[in-house]
N, C-alpha and C positions, 0 to 999 in steps of 0.2 A: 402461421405466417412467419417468416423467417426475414433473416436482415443481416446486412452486412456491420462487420464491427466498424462504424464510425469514426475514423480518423482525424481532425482538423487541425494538425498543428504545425501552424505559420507564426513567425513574429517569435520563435523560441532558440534560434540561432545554435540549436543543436545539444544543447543543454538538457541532460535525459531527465533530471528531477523536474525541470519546469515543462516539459514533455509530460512527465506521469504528470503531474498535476491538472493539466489542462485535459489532459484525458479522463480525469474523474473529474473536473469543476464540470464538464458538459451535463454530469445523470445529479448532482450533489444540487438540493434545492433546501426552502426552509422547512427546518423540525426533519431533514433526514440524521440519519444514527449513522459513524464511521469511525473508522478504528487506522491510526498509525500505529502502524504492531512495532516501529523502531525510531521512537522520539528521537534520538539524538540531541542536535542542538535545538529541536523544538520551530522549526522551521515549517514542517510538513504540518503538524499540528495548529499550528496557527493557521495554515493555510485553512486547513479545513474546518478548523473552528468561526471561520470568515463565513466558510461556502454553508454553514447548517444552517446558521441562523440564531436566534435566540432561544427558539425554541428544540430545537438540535440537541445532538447528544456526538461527544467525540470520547471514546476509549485510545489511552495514550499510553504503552508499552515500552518499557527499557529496566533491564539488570542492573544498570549504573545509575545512585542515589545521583551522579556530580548531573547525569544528563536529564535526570527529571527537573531535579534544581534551575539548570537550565530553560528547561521548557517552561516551566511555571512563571520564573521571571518575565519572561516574553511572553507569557499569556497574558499575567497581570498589566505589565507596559502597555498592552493593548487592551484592555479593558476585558479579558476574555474567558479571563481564568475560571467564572460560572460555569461553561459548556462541555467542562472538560473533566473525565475524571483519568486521573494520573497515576498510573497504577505501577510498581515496583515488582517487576515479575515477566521471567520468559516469554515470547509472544507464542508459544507453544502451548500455554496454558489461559488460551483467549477463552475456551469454554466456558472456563471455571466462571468469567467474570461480566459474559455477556450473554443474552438472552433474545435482544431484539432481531430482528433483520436486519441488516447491514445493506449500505447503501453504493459506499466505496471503503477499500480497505489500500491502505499504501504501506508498501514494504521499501524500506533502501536500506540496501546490506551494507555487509562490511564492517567498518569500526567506528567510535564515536571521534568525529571528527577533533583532530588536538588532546585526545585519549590515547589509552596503551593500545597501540595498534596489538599487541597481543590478545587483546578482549573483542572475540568478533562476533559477530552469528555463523552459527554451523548446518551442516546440511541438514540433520536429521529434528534440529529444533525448527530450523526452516521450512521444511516440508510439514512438519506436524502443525505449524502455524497456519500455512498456505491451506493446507488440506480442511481446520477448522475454518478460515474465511470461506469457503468454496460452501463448506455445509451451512451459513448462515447467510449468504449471498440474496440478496432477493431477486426475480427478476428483473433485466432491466440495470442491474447493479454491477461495479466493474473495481477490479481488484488491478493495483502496477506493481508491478516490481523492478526496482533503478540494483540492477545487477553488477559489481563491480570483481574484475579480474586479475585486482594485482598483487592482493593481499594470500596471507597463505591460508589454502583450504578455500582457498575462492574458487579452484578451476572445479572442484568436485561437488561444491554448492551450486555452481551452475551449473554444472550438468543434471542434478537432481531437481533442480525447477524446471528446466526443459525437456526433462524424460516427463516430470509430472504433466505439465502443461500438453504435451503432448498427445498425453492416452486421454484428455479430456472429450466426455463426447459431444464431437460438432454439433450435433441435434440441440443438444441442450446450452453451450457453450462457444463463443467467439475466440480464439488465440490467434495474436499477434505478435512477430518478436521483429523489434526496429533497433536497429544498429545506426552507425554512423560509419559509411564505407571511406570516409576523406579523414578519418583522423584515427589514430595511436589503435592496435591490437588491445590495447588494454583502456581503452576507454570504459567507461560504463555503456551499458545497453539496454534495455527494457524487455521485458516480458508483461505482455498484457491481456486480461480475462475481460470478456462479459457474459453475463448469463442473459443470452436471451432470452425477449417477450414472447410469447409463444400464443397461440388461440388458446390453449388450455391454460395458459396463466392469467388470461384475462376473461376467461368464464366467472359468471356469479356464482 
């Protein structure tokens, strides 16, 4: 059985990170597992420390000690800091540190917001991260990526998400890429996955 990738986002006034988000709060329920491969300021992590649940599991990714700090404060302000484990380490080496199925994974590139715009994500850690969420994806599970174009090594980052995204096979996979044709060439943009539910994924 096959399906179309699911779109519903009204009420987000064009705003690509509350776009990814609303795109994975639809499949995100309690006790799912999810990974923010790029804390930053811990914004995206919280969100989805909301959507698991108590019994949920959220893996939280960033090279910058200042951006975990970050995150963890705003976990703890929200009482949330349980759900989450906060890990100091490329989002390239998500292997190493996870095991379960993933349920949603959210990437937003670029730099730590009010950081050295010098310290960014680059393609080739990009792709190797992307490529591990893809292998732990569950059916049913949908991966975003909030893509920005104006920093340097940005045009070549996105081009290697949407070559990847690309060659993904429709049988097994939904891709979506939404822009915003009424605002800036350089706006941010999204690229979005899901792995479809298939009859063979739902055999006993």
């Amino acid at each position: 059985m096959k399906r179309s990738l699911p779109v519903h986002f009204t009420g987000v006034h064009g705003n690509a990170v509350l776009l990814a988000q609303k795109f994975l709060a639809e499949v995100l329920q309690e006790g799912s597992c999810a990974v923010d491969a790029t804390a930053g300021n811990g914004n995206d992590t919280l969100f989805l420390a909301r959507c698991v649940g108590p019994k949920g599991k959220v893996y939280s990714f960033d090279i910058q000690r200042r951006a975990l700090e970050q995150t963890a404060a705003l976990l703890k302000e929200n009482g949330l800091l349980g759900r989450v484990q906060l890990i100091q380490a490329g989002h390239e080496h998500m292997e190493k540190y996870i095991k379960e199925a993933l349920r949603a994974v959210i990437f937003n590139l670029g730099y730590l917001p009010g950081g050295d715009h010098a310290v960014t994500t680059r393609p080739e850690t990009t792709i190797n991260a992307v490529n591990a969420a893809l292998k732990n994806l569950e059916p049913g599970g949908r991966i975003s990526v909030v893509i920005y174009t104006g920093h340097t090594g940005a045009a070549e980052e996105s081009r290697a998400v949407e070559d990847l995204a690309a060659m993904l096979d429709p049988e097994i996979y939904g891709v979506l890429k939404l822009s915003f044709l009424n605002r800036s060439a350089l706006a941010p943009y999204l690229v979005l996955v899901e792995r479809r539910v298939t009859d063979e994924n739902l055999a006993p």
